[in-house]
Structures are given as C-alpha cells and as structure tokens.
C-alpha positions as CSV (number, residue, x, y, z in Angstrom):
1,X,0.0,0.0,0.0
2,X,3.0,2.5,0.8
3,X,4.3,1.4,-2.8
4,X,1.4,2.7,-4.4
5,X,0.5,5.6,-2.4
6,X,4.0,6.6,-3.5
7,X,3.0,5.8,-7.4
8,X,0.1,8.3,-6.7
9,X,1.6,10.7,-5.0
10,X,4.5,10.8,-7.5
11,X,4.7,14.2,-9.0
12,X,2.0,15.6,-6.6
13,X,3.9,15.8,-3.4
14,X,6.8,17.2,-3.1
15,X,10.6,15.3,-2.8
16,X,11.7,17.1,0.2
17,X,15.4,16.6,0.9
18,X,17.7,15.7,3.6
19,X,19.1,19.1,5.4
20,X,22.0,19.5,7.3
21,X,23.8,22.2,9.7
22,X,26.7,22.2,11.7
23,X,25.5,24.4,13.9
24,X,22.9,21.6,14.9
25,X,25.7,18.8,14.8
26,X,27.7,20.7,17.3
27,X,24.5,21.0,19.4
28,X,23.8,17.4,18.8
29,X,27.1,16.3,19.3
30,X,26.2,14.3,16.1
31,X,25.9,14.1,12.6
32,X,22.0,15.5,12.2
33,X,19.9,14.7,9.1
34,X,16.7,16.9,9.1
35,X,13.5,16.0,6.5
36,X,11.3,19.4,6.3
37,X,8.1,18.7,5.5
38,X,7.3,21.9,6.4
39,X,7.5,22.3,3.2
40,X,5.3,20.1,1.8
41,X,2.3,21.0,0.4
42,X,-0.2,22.7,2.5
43,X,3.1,23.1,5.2
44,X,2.5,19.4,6.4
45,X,3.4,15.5,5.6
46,X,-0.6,15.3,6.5
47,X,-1.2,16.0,2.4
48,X,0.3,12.5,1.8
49,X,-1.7,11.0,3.7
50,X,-4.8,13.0,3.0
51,X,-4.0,12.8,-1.1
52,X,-3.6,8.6,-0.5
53,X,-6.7,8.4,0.9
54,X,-9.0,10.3,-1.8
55,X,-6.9,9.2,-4.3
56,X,-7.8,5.2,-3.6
57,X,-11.7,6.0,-3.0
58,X,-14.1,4.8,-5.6
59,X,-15.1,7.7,-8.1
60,X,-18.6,7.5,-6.3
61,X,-17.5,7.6,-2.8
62,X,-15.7,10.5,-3.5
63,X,-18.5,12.4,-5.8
64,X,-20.5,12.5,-2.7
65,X,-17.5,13.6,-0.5
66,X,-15.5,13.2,2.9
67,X,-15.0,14.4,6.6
68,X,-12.1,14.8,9.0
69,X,-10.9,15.8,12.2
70,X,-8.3,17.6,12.7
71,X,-6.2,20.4,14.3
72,X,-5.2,21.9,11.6
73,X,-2.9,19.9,9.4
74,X,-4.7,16.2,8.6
75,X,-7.6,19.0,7.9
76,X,-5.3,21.0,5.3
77,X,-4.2,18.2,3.4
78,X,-7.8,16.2,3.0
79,X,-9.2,19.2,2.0
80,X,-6.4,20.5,-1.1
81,X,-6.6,16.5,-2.4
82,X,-10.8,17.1,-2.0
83,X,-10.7,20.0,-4.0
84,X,-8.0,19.0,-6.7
85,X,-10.3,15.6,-7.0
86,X,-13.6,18.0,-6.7
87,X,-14.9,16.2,-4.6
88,X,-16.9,18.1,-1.4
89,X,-15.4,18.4,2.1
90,X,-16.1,18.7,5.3
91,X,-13.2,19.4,8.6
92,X,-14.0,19.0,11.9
93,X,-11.2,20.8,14.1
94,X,-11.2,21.9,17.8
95,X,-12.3,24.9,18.1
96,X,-9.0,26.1,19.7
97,X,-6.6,25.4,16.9
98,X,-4.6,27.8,15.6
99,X,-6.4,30.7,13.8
100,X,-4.3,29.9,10.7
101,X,-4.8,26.0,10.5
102,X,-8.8,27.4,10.7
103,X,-8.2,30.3,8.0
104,X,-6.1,27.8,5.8
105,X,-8.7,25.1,5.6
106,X,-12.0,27.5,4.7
107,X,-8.9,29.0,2.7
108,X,-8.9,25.3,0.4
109,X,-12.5,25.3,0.0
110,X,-13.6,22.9,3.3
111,X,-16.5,23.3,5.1
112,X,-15.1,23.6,9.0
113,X,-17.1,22.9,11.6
114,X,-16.0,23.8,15.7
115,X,-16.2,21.6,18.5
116,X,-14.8,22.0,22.2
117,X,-11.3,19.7,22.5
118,X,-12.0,19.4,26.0
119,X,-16.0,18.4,26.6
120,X,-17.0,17.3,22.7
121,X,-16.0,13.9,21.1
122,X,-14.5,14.3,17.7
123,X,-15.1,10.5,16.7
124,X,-18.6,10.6,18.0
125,X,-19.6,14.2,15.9
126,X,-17.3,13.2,13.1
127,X,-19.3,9.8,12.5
128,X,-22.5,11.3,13.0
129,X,-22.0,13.8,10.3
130,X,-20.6,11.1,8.0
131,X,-24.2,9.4,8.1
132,X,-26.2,12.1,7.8
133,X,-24.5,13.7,5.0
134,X,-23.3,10.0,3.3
135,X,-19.5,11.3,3.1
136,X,-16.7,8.9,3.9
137,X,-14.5,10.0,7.2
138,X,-11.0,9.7,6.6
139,X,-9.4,9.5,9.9
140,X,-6.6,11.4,11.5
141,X,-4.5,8.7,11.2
142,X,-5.7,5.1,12.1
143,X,-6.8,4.7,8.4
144,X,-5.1,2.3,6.4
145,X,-4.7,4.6,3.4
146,X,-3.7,7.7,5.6
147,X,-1.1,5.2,7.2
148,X,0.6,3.9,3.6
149,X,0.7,8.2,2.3
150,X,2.6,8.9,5.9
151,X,5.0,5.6,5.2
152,X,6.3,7.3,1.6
153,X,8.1,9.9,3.9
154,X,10.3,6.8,5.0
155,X,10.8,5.5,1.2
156,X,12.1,9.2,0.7
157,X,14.4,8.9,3.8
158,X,15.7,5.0,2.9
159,X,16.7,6.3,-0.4
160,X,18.1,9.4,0.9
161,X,19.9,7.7,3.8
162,X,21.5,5.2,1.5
163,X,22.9,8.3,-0.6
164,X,24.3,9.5,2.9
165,X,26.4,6.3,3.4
166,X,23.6,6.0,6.3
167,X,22.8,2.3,7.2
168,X,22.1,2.6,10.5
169,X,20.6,5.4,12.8
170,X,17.6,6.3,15.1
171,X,14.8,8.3,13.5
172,X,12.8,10.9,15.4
173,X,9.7,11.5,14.4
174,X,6.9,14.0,16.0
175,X,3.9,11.3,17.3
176,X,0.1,12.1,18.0
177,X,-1.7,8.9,17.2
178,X,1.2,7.3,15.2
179,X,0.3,7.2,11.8
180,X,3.0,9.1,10.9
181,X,5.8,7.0,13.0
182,X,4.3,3.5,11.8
183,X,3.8,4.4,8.0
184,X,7.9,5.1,8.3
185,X,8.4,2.4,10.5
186,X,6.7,-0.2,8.1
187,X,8.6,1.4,5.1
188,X,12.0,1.0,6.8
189,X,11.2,-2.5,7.3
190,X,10.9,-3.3,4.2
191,X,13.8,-1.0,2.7
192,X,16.1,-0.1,5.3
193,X,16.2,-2.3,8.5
194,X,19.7,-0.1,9.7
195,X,16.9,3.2,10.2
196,X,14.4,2.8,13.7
197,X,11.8,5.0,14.1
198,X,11.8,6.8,17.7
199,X,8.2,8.4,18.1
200,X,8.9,12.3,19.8
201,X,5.7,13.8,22.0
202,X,5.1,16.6,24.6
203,X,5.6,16.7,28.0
204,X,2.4,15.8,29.6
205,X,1.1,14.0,26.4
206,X,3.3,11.1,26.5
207,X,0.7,8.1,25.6
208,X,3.0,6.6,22.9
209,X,6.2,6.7,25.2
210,X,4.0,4.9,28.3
211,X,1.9,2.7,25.9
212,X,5.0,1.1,24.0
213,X,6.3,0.5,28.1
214,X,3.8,-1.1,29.4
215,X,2.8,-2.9,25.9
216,X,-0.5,-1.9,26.0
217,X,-2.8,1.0,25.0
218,X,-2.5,4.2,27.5
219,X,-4.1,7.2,27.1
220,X,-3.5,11.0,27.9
221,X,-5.9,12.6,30.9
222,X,-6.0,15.9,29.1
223,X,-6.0,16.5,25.4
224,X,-5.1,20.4,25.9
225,X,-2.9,22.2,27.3
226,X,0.3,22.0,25.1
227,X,1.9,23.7,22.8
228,X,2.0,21.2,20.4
229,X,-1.3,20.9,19.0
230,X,-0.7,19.0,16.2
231,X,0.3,16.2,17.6
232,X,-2.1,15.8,20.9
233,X,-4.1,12.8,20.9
234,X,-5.8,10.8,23.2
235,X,-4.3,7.4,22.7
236,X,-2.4,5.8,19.9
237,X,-4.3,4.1,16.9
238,X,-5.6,0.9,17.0
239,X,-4.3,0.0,13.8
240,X,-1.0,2.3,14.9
241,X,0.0,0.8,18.2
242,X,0.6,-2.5,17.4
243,X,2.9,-1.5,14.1
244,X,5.0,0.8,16.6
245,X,4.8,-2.1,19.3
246,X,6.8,-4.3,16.8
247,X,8.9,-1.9,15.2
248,X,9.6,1.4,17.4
249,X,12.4,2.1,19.6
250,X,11.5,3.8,23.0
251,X,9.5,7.2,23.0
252,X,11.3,10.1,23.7
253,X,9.3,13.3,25.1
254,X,10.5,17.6,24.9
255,X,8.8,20.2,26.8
256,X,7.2,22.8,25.2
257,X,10.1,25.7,25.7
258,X,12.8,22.7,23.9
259,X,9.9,22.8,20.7
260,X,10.1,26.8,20.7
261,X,14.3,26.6,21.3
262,X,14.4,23.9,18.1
263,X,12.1,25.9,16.4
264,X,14.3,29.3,16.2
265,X,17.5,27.0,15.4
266,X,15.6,25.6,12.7
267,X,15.1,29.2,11.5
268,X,18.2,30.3,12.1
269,X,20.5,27.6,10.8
270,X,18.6,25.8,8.2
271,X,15.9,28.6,6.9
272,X,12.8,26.4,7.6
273,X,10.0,27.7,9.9
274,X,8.4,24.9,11.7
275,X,5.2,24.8,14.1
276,X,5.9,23.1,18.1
277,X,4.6,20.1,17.2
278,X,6.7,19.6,14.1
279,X,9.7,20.6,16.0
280,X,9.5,17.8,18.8
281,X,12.2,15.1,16.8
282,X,14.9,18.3,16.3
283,X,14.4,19.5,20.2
284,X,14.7,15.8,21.0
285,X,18.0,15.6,18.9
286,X,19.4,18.8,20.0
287,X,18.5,18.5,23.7
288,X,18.3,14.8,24.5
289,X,21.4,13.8,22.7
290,X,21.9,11.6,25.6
291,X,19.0,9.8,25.3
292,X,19.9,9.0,21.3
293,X,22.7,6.1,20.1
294,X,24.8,6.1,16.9
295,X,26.5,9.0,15.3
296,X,24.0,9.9,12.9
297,X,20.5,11.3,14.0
298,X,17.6,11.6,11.2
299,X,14.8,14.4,11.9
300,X,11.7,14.8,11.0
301,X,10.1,18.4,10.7
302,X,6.8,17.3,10.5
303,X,4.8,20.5,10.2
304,X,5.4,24.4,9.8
305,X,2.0,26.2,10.1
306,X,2.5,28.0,13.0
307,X,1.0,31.7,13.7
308,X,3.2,34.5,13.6
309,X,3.1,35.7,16.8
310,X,4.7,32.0,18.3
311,X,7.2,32.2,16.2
312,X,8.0,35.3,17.1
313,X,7.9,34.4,20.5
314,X,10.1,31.7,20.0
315,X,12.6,33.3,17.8
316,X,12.3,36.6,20.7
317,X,13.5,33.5,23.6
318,X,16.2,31.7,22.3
319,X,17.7,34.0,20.1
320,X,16.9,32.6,16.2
C-alpha cells in the first residue's frame, strides 16, 4: 500500500530533501539529518496521507465527499486532495486550533465545523456527520490509506539515507496517534532495516512513550494544554500501536520551551519555519542527545504552520 501511495503521489507531493547544519551537529554532538516537510504541500506531511486516501476512493464515494478531524494539518491536506479531486469536504477541528490552520482550511474550499477539544468527542460528531450527510470519514491517522501516504516519507528517507552512506541510525519522528511514526516504520522494514523510528511527543502528552512501556494502549488525561497541538491525541491508533509495538524504539518526550528553542534554530541555521509540534524530533535531537545512540541522527520536521506571533515568540526567547 506504501508502494502505491508513493505511485500516486508521485509528482504531486513534493521530494523534500535531507538538510543539514553544523550548527545543529555541534548541538547534537552528532551528525544530524533533518527531513522538512514543512514544506510540503499545505506546510505538512498530512497532504500524503490526506491525497492517499481520496486518491484510492471509488469515483462514487468520493462524488459525494468526505470528513475529517483535525487540528489543523490532517484538515489541510484532505481538503487541497478534495478539492484538486472536486470532490466536497467537510473538517472537523477543535475549536482552539490555531487561527491559521482554521483560515487555511476554509482558505482550500472545506467546510469547517468547531467543536470543544475538552467536553465534545470528535469521533462521535465526526461519525455522526458522515451518516447524515453520506460522506466517507477519513481519519486522522488510524486509516489504512492515511497510514501507507505517511509511510512514503520513510521511502524518501531510505533512499536518501542510502545516498548519505547511512545504514544505521535512530529516526525521530513527532507522534500524535502514530500514523506518521508506523507508515515510516513499516517502510523501513521493508527497505532499510539499519533506520528505527523513535516516536517524539510533549511533555504531559506522553501516551505513545507509556503505551510502548507497558505494551498496552495508555491514554492521555488531558487532550489540551500543550503547545504542540498537532500532535495531541488521546491514545495511539488501533491500527498504529501494534505496528509501533513491533517496530519502534522507546518514545522520547520535549517540553514545550525545547519545541520553541528547536524551532528558532531551525530558522536560524537551516531557513525552515516549523510549528511546536513539528519541532519535537529536532528538540529531542538537540537536547536529548543523551538519550539517542549512533552518530547519525535523522529528523523529521513534521509541520510548519505555525502563527506568527509564536514564532516570534520563539525566535524573541532563544535567540533565532
């Protein structure tokens, strides 16, 4: 499925490349490898996943449209692959997301619809809409489809590592639910066995890190309260955990003030302007280098739609 995600994404996404400072590496204390998709479209990896998914629906299914939920990003890249398949859309997103993930989505076209993080239940309003309306709900990411468009962001690294005289290293990658983290982790099974994922999260929304301890499913108390809002979930996947169960290294969690510091050194040393949640895997890399083996770290910058005023902040605090 990865495989031919990556045949239909081909020439629609964009290749983004390996990036590398040595401002970071002496931070580090190691060679550092960083993938932007910050710079994919719609400023997310979410528009692989979102442009697998209504790519592979039948032309019927998607004539009558689809839903999500999302903070922001899974929202931004279902609704640019609705609109460049015409077919209608529909986001559900918190209604404390970040005014530009909001503006950005009505921006593409997609009906958005609020709900309260804290007291509504996105699966609950999201499949209730679905049956009313007769659209298909593409989930976040425990969706088979949205799994195998995440998992061409590892094809891109196992090629790219191999280039790099890579064969072995630990891979960071920012983790809500996982889909991101097992799509790559299921790719570098299959193509590079060296490269092991290492799912990143916030401090206080560590369910991945816990669940992949204990072995079973664990869930978050809160599901705000972070900067990071891309990436809070309440509990890994279904079809997510047991993938990063098999194949993951150990979870690795950054406070919120590590995500601002590695955002303004992603600015300042490698020109790429990344969002808190996509900046987990660099803070990690730059400010847990004792938690990390080998002497080559891989990053990736998940996301970059941030508002201005964070980024300021962050850039204001530690000096980008």
């Amino acid at each position: 499925m990865i495989e031919a995600a990556a045949e239909r994404l081909s020439g629609v996404a964009i290749r983004t490349p390996l990036l590398s400072s040595p401002f970071l590496d002496d931070i580090a204390g190691r060679r550092v490898l960083v993938k932007p998709e910050c710079i994919q479209h719609t400023g997310s990896f979410k528009f692989r996943g979102g442009w697998s998914a209504v790519s592979a629906l039948p032309m019927a299914d998607r004539a009558r449209g689809v839903i999500a939920f999302s903070s922001g990003n899974h929202a931004q890249g279902v609704a640019l692959a609705a609109r460049r398949h015409a077919a209608p859309c529909v986001i559900l997103m918190p209604s404390d997301a970040p005014r530009v993930k909001i503006d950005n989505t009505r921006a593409l076209g997609a009906e958005v619809v609020l709900y309260d993080r804290e007291t509504g239940n996105r699966d609950a309003i999201g499949a209730a809409l679905a049956e009313e309306r007769g659209l298909t709900l593409i989930r976040p990411f425990d969706e088979p489809q949205v799994i195998a468009g995440q998992g061409t962001v590892g094809l891109e690294i196992a090629e790219d590592a191999r280039r790099e005289d890579v064969a072995e290293a630990e891979v960071l990658v920012p983790c809500g639910g996982g889909g991101l983290s097992s799509g790559i982790a299921l790719a570098f099974e299959a193509r590079a066995p060296g490269l092991t994922v290492r799912p990143v999260e916030p401090d206080g929304f560590d369910d991945v890190k816990r669940s992949l301890a204990s072995g079973g499913i664990e869930r978050n108390n809160r599901t705000a309260g972070s900067l990071c809002d891309a990436i809070l979930t309440p509990a890994p996947g279904e079809i997510t955990f047991p993938i990063l169960k098999r194949l993951a290294r150990p979870g690795l969690v950054v406070t919120d003030d590590e995500a601002l510091a590695a955002m303004a050194a992603a600015f300042a040393r490698l020109h790429v302007v990344l969002e808190p949640g996509g900046a987990v895997a660099l803070a990690a890399a730059l400010y847990h280098a004792d938690e990390i083996a080998g002497g080559t770290v891989i990053v990736v910058a998940s996301g970059g739609n941030v508002d201005r005023a964070l980024l300021i902040e962050a850039l204001n605090r530690f000096g980008g």
